[in-house]
C-alpha positions as CSV (number, residue, x, y, z in Angstrom):
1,X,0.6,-16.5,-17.8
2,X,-1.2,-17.9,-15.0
3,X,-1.6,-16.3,-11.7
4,X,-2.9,-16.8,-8.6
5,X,-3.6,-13.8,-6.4
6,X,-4.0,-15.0,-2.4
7,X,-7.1,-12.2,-2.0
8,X,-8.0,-10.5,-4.9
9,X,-11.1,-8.5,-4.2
10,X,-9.3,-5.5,-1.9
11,X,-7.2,-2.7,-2.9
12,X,-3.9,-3.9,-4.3
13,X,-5.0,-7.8,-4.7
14,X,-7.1,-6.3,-6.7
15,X,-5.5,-4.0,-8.8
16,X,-3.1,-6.8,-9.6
17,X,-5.9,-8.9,-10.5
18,X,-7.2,-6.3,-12.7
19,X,-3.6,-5.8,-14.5
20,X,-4.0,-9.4,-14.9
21,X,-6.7,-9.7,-16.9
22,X,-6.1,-6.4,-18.9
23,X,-3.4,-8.4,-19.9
24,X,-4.8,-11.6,-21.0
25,X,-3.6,-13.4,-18.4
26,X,-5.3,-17.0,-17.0
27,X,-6.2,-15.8,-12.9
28,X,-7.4,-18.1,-10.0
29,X,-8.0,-15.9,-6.6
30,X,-8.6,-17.5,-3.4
31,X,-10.4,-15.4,-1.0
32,X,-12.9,-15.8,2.1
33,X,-15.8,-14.7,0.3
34,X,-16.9,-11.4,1.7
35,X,-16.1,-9.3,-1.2
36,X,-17.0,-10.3,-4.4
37,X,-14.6,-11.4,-7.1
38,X,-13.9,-9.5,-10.2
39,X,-15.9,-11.1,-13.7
40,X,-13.3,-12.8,-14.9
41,X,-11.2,-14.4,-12.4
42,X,-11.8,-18.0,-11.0
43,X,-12.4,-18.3,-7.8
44,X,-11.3,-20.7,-4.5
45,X,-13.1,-20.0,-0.9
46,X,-11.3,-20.7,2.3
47,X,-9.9,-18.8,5.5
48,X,-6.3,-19.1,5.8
49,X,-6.4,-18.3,9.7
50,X,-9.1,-21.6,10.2
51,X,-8.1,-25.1,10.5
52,X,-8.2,-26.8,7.0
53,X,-8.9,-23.4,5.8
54,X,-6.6,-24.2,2.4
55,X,-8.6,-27.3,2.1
56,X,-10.3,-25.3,-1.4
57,X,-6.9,-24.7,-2.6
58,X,-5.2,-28.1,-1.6
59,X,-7.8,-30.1,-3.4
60,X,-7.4,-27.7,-6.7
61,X,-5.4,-29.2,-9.7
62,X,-4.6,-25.9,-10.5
63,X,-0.4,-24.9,-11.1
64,X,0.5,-21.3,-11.6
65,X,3.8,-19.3,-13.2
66,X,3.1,-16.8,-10.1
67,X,1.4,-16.4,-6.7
68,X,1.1,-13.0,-5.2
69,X,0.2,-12.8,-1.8
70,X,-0.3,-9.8,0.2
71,X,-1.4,-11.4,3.3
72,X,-0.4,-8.7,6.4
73,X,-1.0,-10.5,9.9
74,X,0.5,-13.6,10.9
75,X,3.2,-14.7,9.4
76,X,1.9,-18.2,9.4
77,X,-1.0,-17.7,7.0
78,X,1.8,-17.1,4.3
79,X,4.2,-20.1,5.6
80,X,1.2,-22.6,5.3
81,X,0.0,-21.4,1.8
82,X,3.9,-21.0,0.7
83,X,4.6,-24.3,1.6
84,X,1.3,-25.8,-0.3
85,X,2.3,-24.1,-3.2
86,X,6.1,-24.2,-4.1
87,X,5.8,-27.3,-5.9
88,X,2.6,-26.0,-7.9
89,X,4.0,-22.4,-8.7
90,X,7.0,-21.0,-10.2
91,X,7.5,-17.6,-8.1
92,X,6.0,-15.9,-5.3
93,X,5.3,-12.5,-4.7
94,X,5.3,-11.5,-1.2
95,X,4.0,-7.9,-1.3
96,X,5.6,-6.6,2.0
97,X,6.6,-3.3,3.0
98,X,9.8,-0.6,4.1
99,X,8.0,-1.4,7.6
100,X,10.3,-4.6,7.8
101,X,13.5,-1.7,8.5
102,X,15.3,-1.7,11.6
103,X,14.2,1.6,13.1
104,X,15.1,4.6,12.1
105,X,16.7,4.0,8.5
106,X,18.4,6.9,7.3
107,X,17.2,8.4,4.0
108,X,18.2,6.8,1.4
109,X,18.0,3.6,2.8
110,X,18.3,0.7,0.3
111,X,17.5,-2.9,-0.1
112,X,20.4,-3.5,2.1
113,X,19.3,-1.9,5.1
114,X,19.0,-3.7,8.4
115,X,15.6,-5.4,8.7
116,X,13.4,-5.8,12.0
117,X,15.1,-8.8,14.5
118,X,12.8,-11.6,15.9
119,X,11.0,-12.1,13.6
120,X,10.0,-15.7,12.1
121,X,8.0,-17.1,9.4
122,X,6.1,-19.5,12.5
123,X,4.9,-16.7,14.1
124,X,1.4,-15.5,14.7
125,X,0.5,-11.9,14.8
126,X,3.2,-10.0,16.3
127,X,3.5,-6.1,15.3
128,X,3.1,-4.9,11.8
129,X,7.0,-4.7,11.1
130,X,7.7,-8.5,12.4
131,X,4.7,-9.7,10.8
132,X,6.0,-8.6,7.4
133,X,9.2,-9.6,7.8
134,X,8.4,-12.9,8.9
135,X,6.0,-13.1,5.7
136,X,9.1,-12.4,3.5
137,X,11.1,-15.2,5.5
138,X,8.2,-17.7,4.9
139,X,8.4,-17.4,1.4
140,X,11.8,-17.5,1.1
141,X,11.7,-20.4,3.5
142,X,9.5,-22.3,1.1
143,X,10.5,-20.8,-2.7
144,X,14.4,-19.8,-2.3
145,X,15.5,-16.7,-2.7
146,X,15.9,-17.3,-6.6
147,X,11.9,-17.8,-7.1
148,X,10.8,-15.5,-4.5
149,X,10.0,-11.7,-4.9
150,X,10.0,-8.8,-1.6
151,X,8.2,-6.0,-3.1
152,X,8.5,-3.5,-0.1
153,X,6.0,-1.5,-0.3
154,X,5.5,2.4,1.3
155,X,2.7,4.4,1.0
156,X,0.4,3.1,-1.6
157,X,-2.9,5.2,-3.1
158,X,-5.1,5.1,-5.7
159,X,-8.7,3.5,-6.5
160,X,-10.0,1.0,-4.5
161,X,-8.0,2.6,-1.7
162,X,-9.2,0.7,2.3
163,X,-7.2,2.5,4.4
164,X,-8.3,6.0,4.4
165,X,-5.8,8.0,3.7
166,X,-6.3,9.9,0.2
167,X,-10.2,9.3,0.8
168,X,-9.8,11.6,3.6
169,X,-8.1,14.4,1.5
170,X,-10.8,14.0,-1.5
171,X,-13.9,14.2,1.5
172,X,-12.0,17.3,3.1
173,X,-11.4,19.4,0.1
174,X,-14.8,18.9,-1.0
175,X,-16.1,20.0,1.9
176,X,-14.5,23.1,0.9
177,X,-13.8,25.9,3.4
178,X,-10.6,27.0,5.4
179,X,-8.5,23.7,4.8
180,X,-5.4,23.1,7.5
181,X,-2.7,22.1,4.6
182,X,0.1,20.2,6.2
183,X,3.4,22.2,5.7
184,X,5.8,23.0,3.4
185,X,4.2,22.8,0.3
186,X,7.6,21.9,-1.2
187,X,7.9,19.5,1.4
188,X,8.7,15.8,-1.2
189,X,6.5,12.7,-0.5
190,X,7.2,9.3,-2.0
191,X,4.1,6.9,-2.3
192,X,3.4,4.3,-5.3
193,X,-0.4,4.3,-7.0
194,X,-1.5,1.1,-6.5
195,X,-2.1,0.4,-10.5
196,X,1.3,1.3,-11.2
197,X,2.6,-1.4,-8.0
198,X,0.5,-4.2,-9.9
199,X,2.3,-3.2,-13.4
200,X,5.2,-3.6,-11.4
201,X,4.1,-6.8,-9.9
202,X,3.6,-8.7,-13.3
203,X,6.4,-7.2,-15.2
204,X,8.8,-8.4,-12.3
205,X,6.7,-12.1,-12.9
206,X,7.3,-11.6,-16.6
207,X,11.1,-11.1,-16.4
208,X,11.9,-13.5,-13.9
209,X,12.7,-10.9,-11.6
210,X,14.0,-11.8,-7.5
211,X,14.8,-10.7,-4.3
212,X,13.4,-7.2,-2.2
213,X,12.8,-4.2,-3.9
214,X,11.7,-0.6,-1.9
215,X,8.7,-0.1,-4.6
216,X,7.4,3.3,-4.2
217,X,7.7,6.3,-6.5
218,X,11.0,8.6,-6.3
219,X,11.4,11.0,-3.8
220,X,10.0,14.3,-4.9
221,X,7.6,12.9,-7.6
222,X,4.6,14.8,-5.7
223,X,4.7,16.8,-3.4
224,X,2.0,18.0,-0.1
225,X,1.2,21.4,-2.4
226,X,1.0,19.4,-5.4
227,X,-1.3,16.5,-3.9
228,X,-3.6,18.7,-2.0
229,X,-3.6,21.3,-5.5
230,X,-4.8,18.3,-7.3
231,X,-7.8,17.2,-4.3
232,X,-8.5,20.9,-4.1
233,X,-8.8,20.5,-7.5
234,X,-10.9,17.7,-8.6
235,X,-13.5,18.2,-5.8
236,X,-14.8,21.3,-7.5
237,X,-12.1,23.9,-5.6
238,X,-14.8,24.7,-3.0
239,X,-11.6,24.5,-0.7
240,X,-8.8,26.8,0.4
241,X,-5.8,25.5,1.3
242,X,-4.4,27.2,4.4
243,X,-0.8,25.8,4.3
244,X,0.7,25.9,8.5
245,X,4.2,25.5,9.6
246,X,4.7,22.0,11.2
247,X,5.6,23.7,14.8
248,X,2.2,25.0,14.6
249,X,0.5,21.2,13.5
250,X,2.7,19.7,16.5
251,X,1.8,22.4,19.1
252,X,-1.7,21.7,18.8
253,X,-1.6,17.8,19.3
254,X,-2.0,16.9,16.2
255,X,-0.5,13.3,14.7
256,X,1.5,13.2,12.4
257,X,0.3,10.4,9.4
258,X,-3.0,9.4,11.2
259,X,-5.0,13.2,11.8
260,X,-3.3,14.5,8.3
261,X,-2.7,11.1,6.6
262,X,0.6,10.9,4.5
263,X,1.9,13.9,6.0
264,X,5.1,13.7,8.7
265,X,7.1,16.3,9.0
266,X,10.2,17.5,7.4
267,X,13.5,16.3,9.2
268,X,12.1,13.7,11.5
269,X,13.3,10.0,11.8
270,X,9.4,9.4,10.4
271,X,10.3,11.4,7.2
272,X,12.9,9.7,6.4
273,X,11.7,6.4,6.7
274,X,8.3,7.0,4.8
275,X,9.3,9.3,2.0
276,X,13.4,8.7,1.9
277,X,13.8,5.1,0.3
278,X,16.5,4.4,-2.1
279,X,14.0,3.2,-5.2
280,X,17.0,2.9,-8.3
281,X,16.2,-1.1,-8.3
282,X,12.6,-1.3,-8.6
283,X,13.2,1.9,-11.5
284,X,15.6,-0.2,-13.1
285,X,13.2,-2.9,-13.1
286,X,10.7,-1.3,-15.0
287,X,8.7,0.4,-12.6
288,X,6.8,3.7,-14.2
289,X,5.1,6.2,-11.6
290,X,2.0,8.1,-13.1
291,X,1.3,12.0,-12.4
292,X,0.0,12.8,-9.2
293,X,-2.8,14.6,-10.6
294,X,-3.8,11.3,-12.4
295,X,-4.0,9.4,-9.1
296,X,-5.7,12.1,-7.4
297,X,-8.7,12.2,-10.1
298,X,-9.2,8.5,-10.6
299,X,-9.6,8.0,-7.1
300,X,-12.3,10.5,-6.9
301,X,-14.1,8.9,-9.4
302,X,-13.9,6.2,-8.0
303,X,-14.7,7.1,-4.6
304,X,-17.6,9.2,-6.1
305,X,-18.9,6.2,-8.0
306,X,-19.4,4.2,-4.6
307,X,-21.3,7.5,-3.5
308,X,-18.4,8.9,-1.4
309,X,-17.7,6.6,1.0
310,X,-15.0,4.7,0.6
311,X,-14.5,1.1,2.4
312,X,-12.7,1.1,5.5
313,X,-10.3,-2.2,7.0
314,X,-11.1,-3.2,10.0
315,X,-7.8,-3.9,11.4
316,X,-6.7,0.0,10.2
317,X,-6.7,3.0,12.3
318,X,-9.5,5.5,11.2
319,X,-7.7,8.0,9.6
320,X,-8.4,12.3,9.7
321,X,-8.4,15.7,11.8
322,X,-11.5,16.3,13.6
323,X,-13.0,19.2,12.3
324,X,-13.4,21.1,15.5
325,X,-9.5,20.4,16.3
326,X,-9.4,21.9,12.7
327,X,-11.3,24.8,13.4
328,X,-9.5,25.7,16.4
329,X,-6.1,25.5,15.0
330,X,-7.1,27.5,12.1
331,X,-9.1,30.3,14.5
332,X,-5.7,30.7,15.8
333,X,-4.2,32.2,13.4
334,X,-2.7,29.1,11.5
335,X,-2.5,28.7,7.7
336,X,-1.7,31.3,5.0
């Protein structure tokens, strides 16, 4: 197979292309340069945001069974490289996200749902949702909805991780001390590990596979005890998990999914819409979910191996509880 990943060198661009090549596949990745490519892999230069800045992949000979794209800002930038490509490629892979929902799906919510109004695959940057959305419609604009894929992402971790979510946990825990544990500990999460999104990815390439599918793990298939057991864990179990009620968490100011990243709590609209997607279709279509505890300990080898920082996007909120707001709330009495 031949593949051509728009990106490549981040997080899941670069898990697919790493699947890729595990598998034998022929891969091309056009990037802007400022991280380097994996051995292996072909690479085109350019800026999709600059005029002419396809101009590297325009003049290419290159034709490709699949394009993945995981581009997350204007919804242009996928229209313009869309529309170069459908004669050159056989299917395109929009990696978008359960973002593009009208707000507040319901758990459970399926492919079906209502998606986000307004938004259009000529846009510029608009807000995250619209922006995805309008990614999906410029694909389908260009590739029909018979050669186009909506992989729908939710929460997504694992190893080469940018946005600084489990990082965050993994830094924390080995800190060690009194840690403020998000409750319940039963409480279900649903997030995907990045390696087992790209497997998805090129099995759904592989089968001929179309449409929008919610790609995360099932509901339930971790949980916050067992993901913070495993960082406690791994990170030498210098730390001690002092699980709080989330009226306690709330009281004190703290936000939810940005100070104590993946966490929301239990019964909001938030809940529901991060950890209550309908994921049947994507399981039916092949998609396999590894153990918690295997995510958690490849990411902190990871993240040790770059000397425990891990990289950080620039267009991402910073993400983590300031330890004096930590301290406080634990002082109080929180946390058992």
């Amino acid at each position: 197979m031949r593949l051509l990943v728009l990106g490549g060198t981040e997080f899941a661009g670069r898990a697919v292309v790493d699947a890729a090549l595990a598998r034998g596949w022929e891969v091309t990745v056009f990037h802007r340069g400022r991280h380097e490519a994996p051995p292996g892999v072909r690479s085109l230069h350019g800026d999709r945001t600059a005029p002419g800045g396809l101009a590297a992949l325009a003049g290419d000979p290159g034709a490709w069974d699949v394009v993945v794209d995981t581009w997350s800002a204007a919804p242009r930038a996928v229209r313009d490289a869309a529309r170069l490509l459908r004669d050159r490629a056989g299917r395109y892979v929009y990696v978008s996200s359960c973002s593009v929902y009208a707000w507040a799906p319901p758990a459970g919510y399926g492919e079906d749902a209502p998606v986000v109004e307004d938004a259009s695959g000529d846009a510029g940057q608009t807000d995250y949702a619209r922006d995805k959305r309008g990614g999906e419609l410029a694909a389908l604009d260009a590739f029909g909805p018979d050669r186009s894929v909506l992989v729908r992402a939710g929460l997504i971790l694992g190893p080469y991780e940018n946005v600084g979510r489990l990082p965050w946990w993994l830094a924390r825990t080995a800190r060690g001390g009194p840690v403020l544990a998000p409750g319940p500990r039963e409480l279900p999460l649903q997030y995907v590990d990045v390696r087992d999104l790209a497997e998805w990815i090129l099995g759904a390439a592989e089968q001929g596979l179309s449409g929008p599918y919610n790609l995360i793990g099932p509901r339930g298939h971790a949980t916050m005890g067992t993901l913070l057991d495993a960082c406690a864990r791994v990170t030498g179990g210098a730390a001690e998990l002092r699980w709080t009620e989330p009226g306690v968490i709330l009281e004190a100011g703290i936000e939810p999914w940005v100070q104590l990243p993946v966490w929301v709590p239990p019964g909001s609209d938030l809940h529901d819409a991060l950890h209550g997607a309908d994921v049947s279709r994507a399981l039916a279509a092949g998609l396999r979910c590894r153990p918690v505890e295997e995510t958690v300990a490849d990411t902190w080898s990871w993240l040790c191996a770059l000397g425990g920082v891990a990289p950080q996007r620039p267009d991402r909120t910073l993400k983590g509880l300031d330890p004096e707001l930590e301290a406080k709330v634990l002082a109080a009495g929180a946390g058992t």
